[in-house]
C-alpha positions as CSV (number, residue, x, y, z in Angstrom):
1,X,-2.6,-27.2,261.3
2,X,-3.5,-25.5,257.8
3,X,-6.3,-27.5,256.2
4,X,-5.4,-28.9,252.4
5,X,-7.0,-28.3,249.6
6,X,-9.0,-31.6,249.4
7,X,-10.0,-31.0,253.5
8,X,-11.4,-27.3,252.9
9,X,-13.6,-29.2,249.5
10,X,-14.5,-31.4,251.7
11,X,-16.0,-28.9,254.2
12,X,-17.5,-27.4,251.4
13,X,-19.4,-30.8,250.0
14,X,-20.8,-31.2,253.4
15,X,-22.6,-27.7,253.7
16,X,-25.9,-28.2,252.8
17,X,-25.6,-24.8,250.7
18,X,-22.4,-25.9,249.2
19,X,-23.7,-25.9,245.8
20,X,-26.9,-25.2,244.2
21,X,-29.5,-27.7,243.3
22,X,-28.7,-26.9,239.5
23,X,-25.4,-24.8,238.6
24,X,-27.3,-21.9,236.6
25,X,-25.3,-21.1,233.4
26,X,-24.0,-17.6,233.3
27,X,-24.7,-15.1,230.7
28,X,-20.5,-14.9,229.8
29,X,-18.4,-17.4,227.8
30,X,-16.6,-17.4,230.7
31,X,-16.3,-15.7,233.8
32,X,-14.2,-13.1,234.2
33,X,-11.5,-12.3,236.6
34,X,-11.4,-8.4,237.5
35,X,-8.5,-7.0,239.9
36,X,-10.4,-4.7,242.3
37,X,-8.0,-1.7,242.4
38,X,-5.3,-3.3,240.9
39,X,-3.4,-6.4,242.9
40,X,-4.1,-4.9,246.3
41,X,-4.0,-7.8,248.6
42,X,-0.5,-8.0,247.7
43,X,0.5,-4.0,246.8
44,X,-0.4,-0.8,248.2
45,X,-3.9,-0.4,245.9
46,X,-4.2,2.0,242.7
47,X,-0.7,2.5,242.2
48,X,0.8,1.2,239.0
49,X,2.3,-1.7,241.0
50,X,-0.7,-2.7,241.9
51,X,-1.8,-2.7,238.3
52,X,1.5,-4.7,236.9
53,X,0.9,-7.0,239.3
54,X,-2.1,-7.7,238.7
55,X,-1.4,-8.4,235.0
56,X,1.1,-10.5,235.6
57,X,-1.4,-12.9,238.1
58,X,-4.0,-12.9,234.9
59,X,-6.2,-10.6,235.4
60,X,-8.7,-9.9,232.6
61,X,-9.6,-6.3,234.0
62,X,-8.0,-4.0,236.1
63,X,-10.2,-1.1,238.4
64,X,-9.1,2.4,238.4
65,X,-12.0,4.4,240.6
66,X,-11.6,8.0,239.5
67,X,-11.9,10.9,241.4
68,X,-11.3,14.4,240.0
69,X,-8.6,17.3,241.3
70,X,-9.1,20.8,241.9
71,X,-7.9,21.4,238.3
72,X,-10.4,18.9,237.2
73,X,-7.7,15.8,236.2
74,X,-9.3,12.4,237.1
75,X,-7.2,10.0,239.3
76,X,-6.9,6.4,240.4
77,X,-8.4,6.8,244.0
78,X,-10.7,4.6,245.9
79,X,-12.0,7.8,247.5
80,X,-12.1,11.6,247.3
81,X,-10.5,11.4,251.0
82,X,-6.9,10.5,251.0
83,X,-5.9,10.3,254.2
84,X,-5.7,6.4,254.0
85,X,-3.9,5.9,251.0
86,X,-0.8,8.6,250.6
87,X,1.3,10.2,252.9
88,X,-0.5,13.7,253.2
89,X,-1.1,13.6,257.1
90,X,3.2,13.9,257.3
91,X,3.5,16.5,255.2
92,X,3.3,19.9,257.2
93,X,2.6,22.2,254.2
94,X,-0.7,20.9,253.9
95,X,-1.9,20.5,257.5
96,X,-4.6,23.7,256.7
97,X,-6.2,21.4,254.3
98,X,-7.8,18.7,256.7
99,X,-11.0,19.2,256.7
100,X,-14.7,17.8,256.8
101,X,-16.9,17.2,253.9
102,X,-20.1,15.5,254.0
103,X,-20.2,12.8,250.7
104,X,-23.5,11.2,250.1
105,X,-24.9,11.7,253.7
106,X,-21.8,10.7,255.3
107,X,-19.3,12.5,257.3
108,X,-15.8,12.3,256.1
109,X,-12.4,14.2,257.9
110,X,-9.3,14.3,255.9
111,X,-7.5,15.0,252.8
112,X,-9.6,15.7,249.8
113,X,-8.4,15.5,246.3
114,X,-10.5,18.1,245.4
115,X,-8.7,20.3,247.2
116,X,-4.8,20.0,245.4
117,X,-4.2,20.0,242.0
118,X,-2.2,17.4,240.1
119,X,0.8,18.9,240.4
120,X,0.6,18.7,244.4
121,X,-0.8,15.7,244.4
122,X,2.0,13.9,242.4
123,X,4.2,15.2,245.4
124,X,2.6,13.0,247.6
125,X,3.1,8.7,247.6
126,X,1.1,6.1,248.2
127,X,0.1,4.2,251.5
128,X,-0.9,0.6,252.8
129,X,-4.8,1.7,253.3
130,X,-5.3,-1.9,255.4
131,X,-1.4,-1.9,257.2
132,X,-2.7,-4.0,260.2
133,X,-4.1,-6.5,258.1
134,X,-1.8,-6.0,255.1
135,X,1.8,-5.5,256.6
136,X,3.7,-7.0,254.2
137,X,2.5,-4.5,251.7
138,X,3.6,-1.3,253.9
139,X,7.0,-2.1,252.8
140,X,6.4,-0.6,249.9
141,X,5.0,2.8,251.4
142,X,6.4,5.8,249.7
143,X,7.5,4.1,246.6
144,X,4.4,5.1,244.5
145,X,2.6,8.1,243.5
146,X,-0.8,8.8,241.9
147,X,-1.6,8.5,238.5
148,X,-3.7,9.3,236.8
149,X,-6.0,8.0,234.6
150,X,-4.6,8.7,231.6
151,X,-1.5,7.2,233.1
152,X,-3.3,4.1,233.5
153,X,-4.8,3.8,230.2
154,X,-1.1,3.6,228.9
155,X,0.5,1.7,231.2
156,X,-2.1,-0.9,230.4
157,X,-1.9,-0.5,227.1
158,X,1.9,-0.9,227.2
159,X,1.4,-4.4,229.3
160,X,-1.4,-5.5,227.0
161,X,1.2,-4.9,224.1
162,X,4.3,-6.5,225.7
163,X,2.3,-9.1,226.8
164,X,0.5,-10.3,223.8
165,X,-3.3,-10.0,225.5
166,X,-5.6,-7.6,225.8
167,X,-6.2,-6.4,229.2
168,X,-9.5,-4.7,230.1
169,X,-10.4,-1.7,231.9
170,X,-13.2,-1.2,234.2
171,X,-13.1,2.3,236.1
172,X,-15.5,3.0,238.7
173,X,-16.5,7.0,238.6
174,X,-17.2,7.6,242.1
175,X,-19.9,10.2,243.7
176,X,-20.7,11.7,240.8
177,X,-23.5,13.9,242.9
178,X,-21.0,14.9,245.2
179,X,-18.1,16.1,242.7
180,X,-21.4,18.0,240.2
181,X,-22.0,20.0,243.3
182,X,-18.5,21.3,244.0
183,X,-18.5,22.2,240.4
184,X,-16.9,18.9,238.3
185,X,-17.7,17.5,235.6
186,X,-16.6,13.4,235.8
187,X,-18.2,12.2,233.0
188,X,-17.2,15.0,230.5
189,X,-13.9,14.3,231.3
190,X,-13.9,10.5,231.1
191,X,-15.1,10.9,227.8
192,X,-12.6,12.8,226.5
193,X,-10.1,10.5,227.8
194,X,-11.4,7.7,226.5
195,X,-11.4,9.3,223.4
196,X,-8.4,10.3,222.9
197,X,-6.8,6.9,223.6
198,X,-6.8,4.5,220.8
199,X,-6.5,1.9,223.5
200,X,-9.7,2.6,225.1
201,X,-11.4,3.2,221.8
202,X,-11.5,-0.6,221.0
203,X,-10.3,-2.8,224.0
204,X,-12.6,-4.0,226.7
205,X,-14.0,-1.5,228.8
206,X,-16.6,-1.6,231.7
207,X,-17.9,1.8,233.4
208,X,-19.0,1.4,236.9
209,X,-21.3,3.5,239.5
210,X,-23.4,3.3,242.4
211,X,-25.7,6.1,240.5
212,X,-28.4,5.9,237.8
213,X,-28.4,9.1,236.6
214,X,-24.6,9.1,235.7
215,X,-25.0,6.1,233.7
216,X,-28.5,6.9,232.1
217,X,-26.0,9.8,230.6
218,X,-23.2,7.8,229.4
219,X,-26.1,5.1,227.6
220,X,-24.7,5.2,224.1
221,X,-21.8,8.3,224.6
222,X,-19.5,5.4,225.8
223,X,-20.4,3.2,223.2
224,X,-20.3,5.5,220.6
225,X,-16.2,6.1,221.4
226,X,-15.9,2.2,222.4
227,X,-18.6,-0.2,220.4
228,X,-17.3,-2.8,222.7
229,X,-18.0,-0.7,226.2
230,X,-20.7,-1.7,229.1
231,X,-22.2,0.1,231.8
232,X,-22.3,-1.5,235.0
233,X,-24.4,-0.5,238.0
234,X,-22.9,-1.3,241.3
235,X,-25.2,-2.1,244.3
236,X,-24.4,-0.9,247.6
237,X,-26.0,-2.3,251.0
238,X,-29.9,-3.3,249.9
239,X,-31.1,-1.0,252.9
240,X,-29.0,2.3,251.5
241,X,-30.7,5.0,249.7
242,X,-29.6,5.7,245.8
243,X,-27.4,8.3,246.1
244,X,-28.4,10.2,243.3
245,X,-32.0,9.1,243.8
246,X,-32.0,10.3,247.4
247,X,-30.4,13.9,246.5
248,X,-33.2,14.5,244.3
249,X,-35.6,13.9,247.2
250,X,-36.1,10.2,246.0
251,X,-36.8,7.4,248.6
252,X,-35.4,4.1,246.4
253,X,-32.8,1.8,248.2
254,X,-30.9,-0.9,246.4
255,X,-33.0,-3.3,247.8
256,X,-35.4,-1.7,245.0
257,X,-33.3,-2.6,242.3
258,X,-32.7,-6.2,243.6
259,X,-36.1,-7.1,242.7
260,X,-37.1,-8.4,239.3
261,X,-38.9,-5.3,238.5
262,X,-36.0,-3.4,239.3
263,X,-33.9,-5.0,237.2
264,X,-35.5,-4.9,234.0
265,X,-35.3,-1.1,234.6
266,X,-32.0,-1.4,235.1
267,X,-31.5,-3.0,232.4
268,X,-32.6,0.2,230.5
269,X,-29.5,1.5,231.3
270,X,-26.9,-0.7,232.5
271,X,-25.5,-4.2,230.9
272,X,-24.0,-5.3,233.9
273,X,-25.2,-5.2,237.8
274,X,-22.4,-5.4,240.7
275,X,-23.6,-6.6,244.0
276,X,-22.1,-7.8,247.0
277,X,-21.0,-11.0,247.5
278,X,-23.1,-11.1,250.5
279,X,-26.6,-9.9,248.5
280,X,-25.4,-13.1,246.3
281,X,-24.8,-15.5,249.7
282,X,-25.8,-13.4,252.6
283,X,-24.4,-14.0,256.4
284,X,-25.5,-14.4,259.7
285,X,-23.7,-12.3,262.4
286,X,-21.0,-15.0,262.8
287,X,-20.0,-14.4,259.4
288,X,-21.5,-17.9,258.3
289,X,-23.1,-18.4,255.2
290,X,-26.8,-18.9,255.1
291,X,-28.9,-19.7,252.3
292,X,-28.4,-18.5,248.6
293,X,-30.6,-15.6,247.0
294,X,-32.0,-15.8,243.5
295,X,-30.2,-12.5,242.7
296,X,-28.0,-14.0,239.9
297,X,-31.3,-15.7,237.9
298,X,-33.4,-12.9,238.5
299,X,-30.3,-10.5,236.8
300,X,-29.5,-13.2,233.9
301,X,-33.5,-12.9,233.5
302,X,-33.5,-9.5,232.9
303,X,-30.2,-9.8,230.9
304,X,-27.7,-8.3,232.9
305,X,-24.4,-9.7,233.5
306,X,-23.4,-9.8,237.2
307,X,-20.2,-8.8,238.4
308,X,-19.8,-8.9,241.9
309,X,-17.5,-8.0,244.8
310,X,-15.0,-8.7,246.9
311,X,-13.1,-11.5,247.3
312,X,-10.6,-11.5,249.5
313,X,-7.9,-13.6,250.5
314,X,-7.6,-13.4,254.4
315,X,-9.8,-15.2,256.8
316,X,-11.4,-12.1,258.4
317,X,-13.3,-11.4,254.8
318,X,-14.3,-15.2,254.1
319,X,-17.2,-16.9,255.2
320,X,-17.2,-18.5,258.6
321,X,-17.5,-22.2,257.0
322,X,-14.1,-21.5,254.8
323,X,-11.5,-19.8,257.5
324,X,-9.0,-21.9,259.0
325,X,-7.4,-21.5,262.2
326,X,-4.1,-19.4,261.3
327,X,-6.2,-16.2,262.4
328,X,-8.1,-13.5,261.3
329,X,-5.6,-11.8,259.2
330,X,-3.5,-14.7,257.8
331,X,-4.1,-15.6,254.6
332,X,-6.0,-18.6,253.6
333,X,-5.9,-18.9,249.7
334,X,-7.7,-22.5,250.0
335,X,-10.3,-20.5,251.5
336,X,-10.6,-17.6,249.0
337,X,-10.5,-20.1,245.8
338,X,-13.3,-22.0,247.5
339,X,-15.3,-18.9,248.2
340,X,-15.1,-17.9,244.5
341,X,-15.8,-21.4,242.7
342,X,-19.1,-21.4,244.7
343,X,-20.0,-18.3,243.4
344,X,-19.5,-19.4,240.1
345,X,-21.0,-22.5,240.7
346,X,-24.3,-20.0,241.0
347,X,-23.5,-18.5,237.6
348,X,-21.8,-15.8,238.2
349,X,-20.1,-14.1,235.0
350,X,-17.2,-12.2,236.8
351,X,-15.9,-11.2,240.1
352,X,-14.0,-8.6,241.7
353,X,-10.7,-9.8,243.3
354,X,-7.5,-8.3,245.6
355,X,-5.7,-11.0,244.7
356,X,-6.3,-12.0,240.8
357,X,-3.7,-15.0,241.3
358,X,-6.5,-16.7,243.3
359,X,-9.5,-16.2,241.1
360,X,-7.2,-17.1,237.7
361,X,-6.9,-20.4,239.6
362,X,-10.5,-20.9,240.8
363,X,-11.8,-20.3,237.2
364,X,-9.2,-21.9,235.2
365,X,-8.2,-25.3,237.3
366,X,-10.0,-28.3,237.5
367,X,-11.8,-29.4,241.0
Protein backbone atom coordinates (compact mmCIF):
# COMPACT_ATOMS: atom_id res chain seq x y z
CA UNK A 1 0.00 0.00 0.00
CA UNK A 2 1.51 3.54 -0.98
CA UNK A 3 1.95 5.56 2.17
CA UNK A 4 -0.04 9.18 2.22
CA UNK A 5 1.19 12.20 2.49
CA UNK A 6 0.33 12.72 6.26
CA UNK A 7 1.92 8.77 6.90
CA UNK A 8 5.40 9.55 5.09
CA UNK A 9 5.34 13.33 7.57
CA UNK A 10 4.72 11.31 10.06
CA UNK A 11 7.72 9.04 9.55
CA UNK A 12 9.63 11.97 9.18
CA UNK A 13 8.43 13.66 12.75
CA UNK A 14 9.58 10.52 14.40
CA UNK A 15 13.29 10.45 13.10
CA UNK A 16 15.21 11.86 15.64
CA UNK A 17 17.12 13.91 12.73
CA UNK A 18 13.89 14.90 11.12
CA UNK A 19 14.49 18.47 11.64
CA UNK A 20 17.08 20.51 13.15
CA UNK A 21 17.12 21.79 16.71
CA UNK A 22 16.74 25.43 15.13
CA UNK A 23 15.72 25.81 11.25
CA UNK A 24 18.82 28.05 10.24
CA UNK A 25 17.65 30.96 7.96
CA UNK A 26 19.12 30.86 4.50
CA UNK A 27 21.03 33.49 2.94
CA UNK A 28 18.09 33.72 -0.24
CA UNK A 29 14.64 35.41 -0.05
CA UNK A 30 13.65 32.26 -1.00
CA UNK A 31 14.88 29.17 -2.07
CA UNK A 32 15.19 28.44 -5.32
CA UNK A 33 14.10 25.65 -7.54
CA UNK A 34 16.75 24.69 -10.28
CA UNK A 35 15.89 21.82 -12.98
CA UNK A 36 19.09 19.79 -13.09
CA UNK A 37 19.50 19.31 -16.96
CA UNK A 38 16.30 20.34 -17.79
CA UNK A 39 13.01 18.09 -16.53
CA UNK A 40 14.93 14.87 -16.81
CA UNK A 41 13.08 12.65 -14.50
CA UNK A 42 10.34 12.97 -16.91
CA UNK A 43 12.26 13.69 -20.52
CA UNK A 44 15.28 12.44 -22.08
CA UNK A 45 17.81 15.22 -20.27
CA UNK A 46 19.32 18.40 -22.10
CA UNK A 47 17.12 18.38 -24.88
CA UNK A 48 14.79 21.28 -25.37
CA UNK A 49 11.96 19.12 -24.11
CA UNK A 50 13.49 18.74 -21.20
CA UNK A 51 13.89 22.38 -20.86
CA UNK A 52 10.00 23.27 -21.80
CA UNK A 53 9.13 21.06 -19.38
CA UNK A 54 10.76 22.05 -17.01
CA UNK A 55 9.36 25.71 -17.33
CA UNK A 56 6.16 24.67 -17.43
CA UNK A 57 6.61 22.59 -13.68
CA UNK A 58 8.07 26.16 -12.32
CA UNK A 59 11.37 25.98 -12.46
CA UNK A 60 13.36 29.10 -11.54
CA UNK A 61 16.57 27.90 -13.37
CA UNK A 62 17.24 25.53 -15.92
CA UNK A 63 21.07 23.52 -16.32
CA UNK A 64 22.71 23.42 -19.61
CA UNK A 65 26.37 21.68 -18.76
CA UNK A 66 28.38 22.58 -21.82
CA UNK A 67 30.85 20.82 -23.56
CA UNK A 68 32.68 22.01 -26.56
CA UNK A 69 32.83 20.29 -30.41
CA UNK A 70 35.77 19.76 -32.55
CA UNK A 71 34.84 23.21 -34.16
CA UNK A 72 34.87 24.62 -30.78
CA UNK A 73 30.65 25.23 -30.50
CA UNK A 74 29.54 24.59 -26.82
CA UNK A 75 26.63 22.15 -26.33
CA UNK A 76 24.03 21.05 -23.73
CA UNK A 77 25.75 17.70 -22.65
CA UNK A 78 26.16 16.19 -19.24
CA UNK A 79 29.44 14.78 -20.58
CA UNK A 80 32.11 14.97 -23.22
CA UNK A 81 31.23 11.08 -23.82
CA UNK A 82 28.00 10.50 -25.62
CA UNK A 83 27.50 7.21 -25.78
CA UNK A 84 24.62 7.44 -23.13
CA UNK A 85 22.66 10.15 -24.32
CA UNK A 86 22.24 10.00 -28.40
CA UNK A 87 22.14 7.39 -30.70
CA UNK A 88 25.83 7.40 -31.99
CA UNK A 89 26.54 3.65 -31.13
CA UNK A 90 23.77 2.81 -34.25
CA UNK A 91 25.09 4.81 -36.59
CA UNK A 92 27.79 2.83 -38.65
CA UNK A 93 29.50 5.83 -40.19
CA UNK A 94 30.95 6.68 -37.01
CA UNK A 95 31.90 3.28 -35.53
CA UNK A 96 35.97 4.47 -36.12
CA UNK A 97 35.35 7.12 -33.63
CA UNK A 98 34.80 5.02 -30.30
CA UNK A 99 37.46 5.46 -28.49
CA UNK A 100 39.25 5.89 -24.94
CA UNK A 101 40.05 9.11 -23.31
CA UNK A 102 41.21 9.57 -19.94
CA UNK A 103 39.06 12.80 -18.24
CA UNK A 104 40.35 13.89 -14.91
CA UNK A 105 42.03 10.61 -13.98
CA UNK A 106 39.27 8.55 -15.21
CA UNK A 107 38.93 6.16 -17.96
CA UNK A 108 36.15 6.79 -20.27
CA UNK A 109 35.22 4.56 -23.74
CA UNK A 110 32.85 5.98 -26.21
CA UNK A 111 31.72 8.79 -28.20
CA UNK A 112 33.36 12.13 -27.68
CA UNK A 113 31.98 15.41 -28.72
CA UNK A 114 35.19 16.55 -29.25
CA UNK A 115 35.65 14.45 -31.91
CA UNK A 116 32.43 15.73 -34.47
CA UNK A 117 31.63 18.93 -35.35
CA UNK A 118 28.18 20.53 -34.97
CA UNK A 119 27.11 19.74 -38.08
CA UNK A 120 27.54 15.88 -37.41
CA UNK A 121 26.55 16.07 -34.20
CA UNK A 122 22.99 17.68 -35.02
CA UNK A 123 22.66 14.37 -37.16
CA UNK A 124 22.52 12.43 -34.16
CA UNK A 125 19.21 12.41 -31.45
CA UNK A 126 18.97 12.09 -28.14
CA UNK A 127 18.67 9.06 -25.74
CA UNK A 128 17.06 7.92 -22.23
CA UNK A 129 20.65 8.03 -20.36
CA UNK A 130 18.80 5.99 -17.16
CA UNK A 131 16.15 3.66 -19.67
CA UNK A 132 15.96 0.86 -16.88
CA UNK A 133 15.08 3.21 -14.37
CA UNK A 134 13.42 5.87 -16.61
CA UNK A 135 11.36 3.80 -19.29
CA UNK A 136 8.70 5.94 -19.71
CA UNK A 137 10.94 8.55 -20.98
CA UNK A 138 12.66 6.15 -23.80
CA UNK A 139 9.54 6.78 -25.66
CA UNK A 140 10.65 9.69 -26.71
CA UNK A 141 14.16 8.36 -28.05
CA UNK A 142 15.11 9.87 -31.37
CA UNK A 143 12.80 12.76 -31.18
CA UNK A 144 15.50 15.29 -30.01
CA UNK A 145 18.78 16.55 -31.10
CA UNK A 146 21.49 18.58 -29.45
CA UNK A 147 21.52 22.15 -29.06
CA UNK A 148 23.42 24.09 -28.41
CA UNK A 149 23.89 26.68 -26.13
CA UNK A 150 23.06 29.41 -28.02
CA UNK A 151 19.93 27.46 -28.83
CA UNK A 152 19.14 27.36 -25.31
CA UNK A 153 19.70 30.78 -24.40
CA UNK A 154 16.80 31.56 -26.93
CA UNK A 155 14.52 29.02 -26.36
CA UNK A 156 14.54 30.30 -22.86
CA UNK A 157 14.27 33.51 -23.60
CA UNK A 158 11.30 32.84 -25.87
CA UNK A 159 9.54 30.80 -22.74
CA UNK A 160 10.44 33.58 -20.31
CA UNK A 161 8.78 36.02 -22.85
CA UNK A 162 5.61 33.97 -23.56
CA UNK A 163 5.35 33.23 -20.21
CA UNK A 164 5.56 36.43 -18.47
CA UNK A 165 8.58 35.32 -15.92
CA UNK A 166 11.93 35.42 -16.05
CA UNK A 167 13.63 32.08 -16.16
CA UNK A 168 17.18 31.67 -15.04
CA UNK A 169 20.10 30.01 -16.44
CA UNK A 170 22.66 28.14 -14.61
CA UNK A 171 25.27 26.25 -17.01
CA UNK A 172 27.68 24.09 -15.66
CA UNK A 173 31.16 24.31 -17.82
CA UNK A 174 32.47 20.91 -17.46
CA UNK A 175 36.31 19.74 -17.31
CA UNK A 176 37.71 22.72 -18.19
CA UNK A 177 41.44 20.98 -17.68
CA UNK A 178 40.56 18.38 -19.86
CA UNK A 179 39.01 20.44 -22.88
CA UNK A 180 42.46 23.38 -22.31
CA UNK A 181 44.58 20.40 -23.02
CA UNK A 182 43.01 19.17 -26.28
CA UNK A 183 43.23 22.71 -27.30
CA UNK A 184 39.66 24.54 -26.27
CA UNK A 185 38.98 27.35 -25.01
CA UNK A 186 35.35 26.98 -22.70
CA UNK A 187 35.36 30.07 -21.08
CA UNK A 188 36.35 32.29 -24.05
CA UNK A 189 33.52 31.06 -25.70
CA UNK A 190 30.94 31.23 -22.93
CA UNK A 191 31.73 34.70 -22.87
CA UNK A 192 31.08 35.64 -26.08
CA UNK A 193 27.91 33.94 -25.93
CA UNK A 194 26.68 35.42 -23.14
CA UNK A 195 27.49 38.56 -24.62
CA UNK A 196 26.04 38.51 -27.46
CA UNK A 197 22.60 37.64 -26.03
CA UNK A 198 20.62 40.45 -24.56
CA UNK A 199 18.94 37.69 -22.59
CA UNK A 200 21.83 36.64 -20.73
CA UNK A 201 23.18 40.14 -20.40
CA UNK A 202 20.51 40.95 -17.67
CA UNK A 203 18.48 37.82 -16.57
CA UNK A 204 19.55 35.49 -13.82
CA UNK A 205 22.51 33.67 -14.50
CA UNK A 206 24.60 31.13 -12.29
CA UNK A 207 28.06 29.62 -13.70
CA UNK A 208 28.99 26.41 -12.30
CA UNK A 209 32.31 24.13 -12.02
CA UNK A 210 33.99 21.59 -10.08
CA UNK A 211 37.38 23.75 -10.76
CA UNK A 212 38.82 26.85 -9.08
CA UNK A 213 40.95 28.03 -11.58
CA UNK A 214 38.17 28.32 -14.23
CA UNK A 215 36.13 30.37 -11.95
CA UNK A 216 39.09 32.52 -10.36
CA UNK A 217 39.14 33.55 -14.32
CA UNK A 218 35.53 34.38 -14.91
CA UNK A 219 35.59 36.63 -11.16
CA UNK A 220 34.34 39.90 -12.59
CA UNK A 221 34.38 38.88 -16.71
CA UNK A 222 30.88 37.35 -16.03
CA UNK A 223 29.72 40.13 -14.11
CA UNK A 224 31.01 42.62 -16.16
CA UNK A 225 28.55 41.21 -19.31
CA UNK A 226 25.75 40.26 -16.57
CA UNK A 227 25.78 42.66 -13.22
CA UNK A 228 23.33 40.21 -11.93
CA UNK A 229 25.63 36.80 -12.58
CA UNK A 230 27.16 34.38 -9.75
CA UNK A 231 29.76 31.92 -9.71
CA UNK A 232 29.05 28.78 -8.15
CA UNK A 233 31.62 26.13 -7.19
CA UNK A 234 30.34 22.57 -7.24
CA UNK A 235 31.81 19.99 -4.74
CA UNK A 236 32.35 16.65 -5.77
CA UNK A 237 32.89 13.52 -3.33
CA UNK A 238 34.86 15.21 -0.09
CA UNK A 239 37.61 12.42 -0.61
CA UNK A 240 38.25 13.45 -4.61
CA UNK A 241 41.13 15.43 -5.57
CA UNK A 242 40.44 19.12 -7.29
CA UNK A 243 40.68 18.50 -10.55
CA UNK A 244 42.47 21.36 -11.59
CA UNK A 245 44.25 21.40 -8.28
CA UNK A 246 45.55 17.93 -8.78
CA UNK A 247 46.67 18.51 -12.57
CA UNK A 248 48.90 21.13 -11.36
CA UNK A 249 50.50 18.59 -8.95
CA UNK A 250 48.26 19.93 -6.03
CA UNK A 251 47.08 17.43 -3.28
CA UNK A 252 43.55 19.38 -2.07
CA UNK A 253 40.32 17.27 -1.99
CA UNK A 254 36.90 18.75 -1.53
CA UNK A 255 36.91 17.75 1.78
CA UNK A 256 39.39 20.84 2.00
CA UNK A 257 36.99 23.20 0.95
CA UNK A 258 34.23 21.86 3.24
CA UNK A 259 36.05 23.23 6.12
CA UNK A 260 35.43 26.80 7.37
CA UNK A 261 38.79 27.83 6.23
CA UNK A 262 38.11 26.55 2.98
CA UNK A 263 35.30 28.31 2.48
CA UNK A 264 36.14 31.74 3.14
CA UNK A 265 38.68 31.09 0.36
CA UNK A 266 36.15 30.13 -1.57
CA UNK A 267 34.41 32.72 -1.16
CA UNK A 268 37.23 34.70 -2.89
CA UNK A 269 35.97 33.52 -5.81
CA UNK A 270 32.72 31.94 -5.94
CA UNK A 271 29.16 33.28 -4.42
CA UNK A 272 27.62 30.10 -4.38
CA UNK A 273 28.96 26.45 -3.17
CA UNK A 274 27.05 23.16 -4.64
CA UNK A 275 27.48 20.05 -2.59
CA UNK A 276 25.89 16.91 -2.45
CA UNK A 277 23.00 16.23 -0.73
CA UNK A 278 24.70 13.60 1.09
CA UNK A 279 27.85 16.08 2.28
CA UNK A 280 24.54 18.13 3.60
CA UNK A 281 22.85 14.75 5.29
CA UNK A 282 25.24 12.02 4.79
CA UNK A 283 24.26 8.00 4.66
CA UNK A 284 25.15 4.88 6.03
CA UNK A 285 25.57 1.99 3.58
CA UNK A 286 21.80 1.21 3.78
CA UNK A 287 21.16 4.37 2.29
CA UNK A 288 19.66 5.72 5.77
CA UNK A 289 20.19 8.99 6.79
CA UNK A 290 22.50 9.69 9.69
CA UNK A 291 23.20 12.77 11.41
CA UNK A 292 23.23 16.31 9.77
CA UNK A 293 26.61 18.27 8.99
CA UNK A 294 27.14 21.87 9.73
CA UNK A 295 28.02 22.46 6.07
CA UNK A 296 25.15 24.88 5.30
CA UNK A 297 26.18 27.33 8.59
CA UNK A 298 29.66 27.04 8.04
CA UNK A 299 28.86 28.22 4.02
CA UNK A 300 26.12 30.98 5.07
CA UNK A 301 29.18 32.02 7.63
CA UNK A 302 31.38 32.60 5.05
CA UNK A 303 28.68 34.03 2.77
CA UNK A 304 28.07 31.65 0.26
CA UNK A 305 24.82 30.63 -0.98
CA UNK A 306 24.39 26.78 -1.15
CA UNK A 307 22.92 25.16 -3.86
CA UNK A 308 22.94 21.59 -3.75
CA UNK A 309 22.22 18.36 -5.63
CA UNK A 310 20.16 15.99 -6.61
CA UNK A 311 16.88 15.26 -5.83
CA UNK A 312 15.32 12.77 -7.23
CA UNK A 313 12.04 11.37 -7.46
CA UNK A 314 12.41 7.44 -7.42
CA UNK A 315 12.99 5.44 -4.34
CA UNK A 316 16.44 4.10 -5.27
CA UNK A 317 17.98 7.86 -4.92
CA UNK A 318 15.96 8.80 -1.59
CA UNK A 319 16.96 8.18 1.80
CA UNK A 320 16.21 4.81 3.33
CA UNK A 321 13.75 6.39 6.01
CA UNK A 322 11.54 8.10 2.98
CA UNK A 323 11.08 5.06 0.24
CA UNK A 324 8.02 3.17 0.20
CA UNK A 325 7.48 -0.28 -0.82
CA UNK A 326 6.51 0.10 -4.61
CA UNK A 327 10.33 -0.65 -5.40
CA UNK A 328 13.42 0.66 -6.27
CA UNK A 329 12.61 2.41 -9.37
CA UNK A 330 8.97 3.47 -8.87
CA UNK A 331 8.37 6.75 -8.15
CA UNK A 332 7.60 8.05 -4.84
CA UNK A 333 6.97 11.87 -5.05
CA UNK A 334 5.81 11.85 -1.19
CA UNK A 335 9.15 10.81 -0.75
CA UNK A 336 11.11 13.28 -2.87
CA UNK A 337 8.98 16.39 -1.46
CA UNK A 338 9.90 15.24 2.01
CA UNK A 339 13.55 14.75 1.19
CA UNK A 340 13.72 18.37 -0.10
CA UNK A 341 11.57 20.27 2.72
CA UNK A 342 14.17 18.84 5.16
CA UNK A 343 16.79 20.27 3.43
CA UNK A 344 15.33 23.42 3.49
CA UNK A 345 14.30 23.08 6.83
CA UNK A 346 18.47 23.27 7.32
CA UNK A 347 18.56 26.48 5.25
CA UNK A 348 19.27 25.67 2.22
CA UNK A 349 18.87 28.57 -0.44
CA UNK A 350 18.28 26.31 -3.64
CA UNK A 351 18.37 22.83 -4.93
CA UNK A 352 18.98 20.96 -7.92
CA UNK A 353 15.91 18.90 -9.08
CA UNK A 354 14.92 16.08 -12.06
CA UNK A 355 11.71 16.75 -11.50
CA UNK A 356 11.03 20.70 -10.79
CA UNK A 357 7.18 19.80 -10.32
CA UNK A 358 8.23 18.30 -6.95
CA UNK A 359 10.41 20.88 -5.52
CA UNK A 360 7.85 23.91 -6.81
CA UNK A 361 5.58 22.05 -4.40
CA UNK A 362 7.89 21.38 -1.40
CA UNK A 363 8.86 25.13 -1.35
CA UNK A 364 5.64 26.71 -2.22
CA UNK A 365 2.86 24.55 -0.14
CA UNK A 366 2.12 24.61 3.28
CA UNK A 367 2.99 21.44 5.59
Amino acid sequence: MMPTRRHTLGLLAALPLARPARAAPSLAPRPLVIAHRGASALRPEHTLASYAKAIADGADYVEPDLVPTRDGVLVARHESNIAGTTDVATRPEFASRRRTLTIDGTQETGWFTTDFTLAELKTLRARERLGPVRPQNTRYDGHFDIPTFEEVIDFVAAESAARGRVVGLIPEIKNSTHFHALGHTPEDTFLRVIAAHEYTRQAPLEVQSFETGNLRALRGKVQAINPRARLMLLMGERGQAVPDIAAAGGRATFADLMTPDGLREVKSYADVIGPSNTDLIPRDASGAWQAPTTLIDDAHRAGLLVHSYTCRPENRFLPRQLRNAAGDDARNPEGSIAEIRRYLDMGLDGFFTDDPALGRKAVDDPI
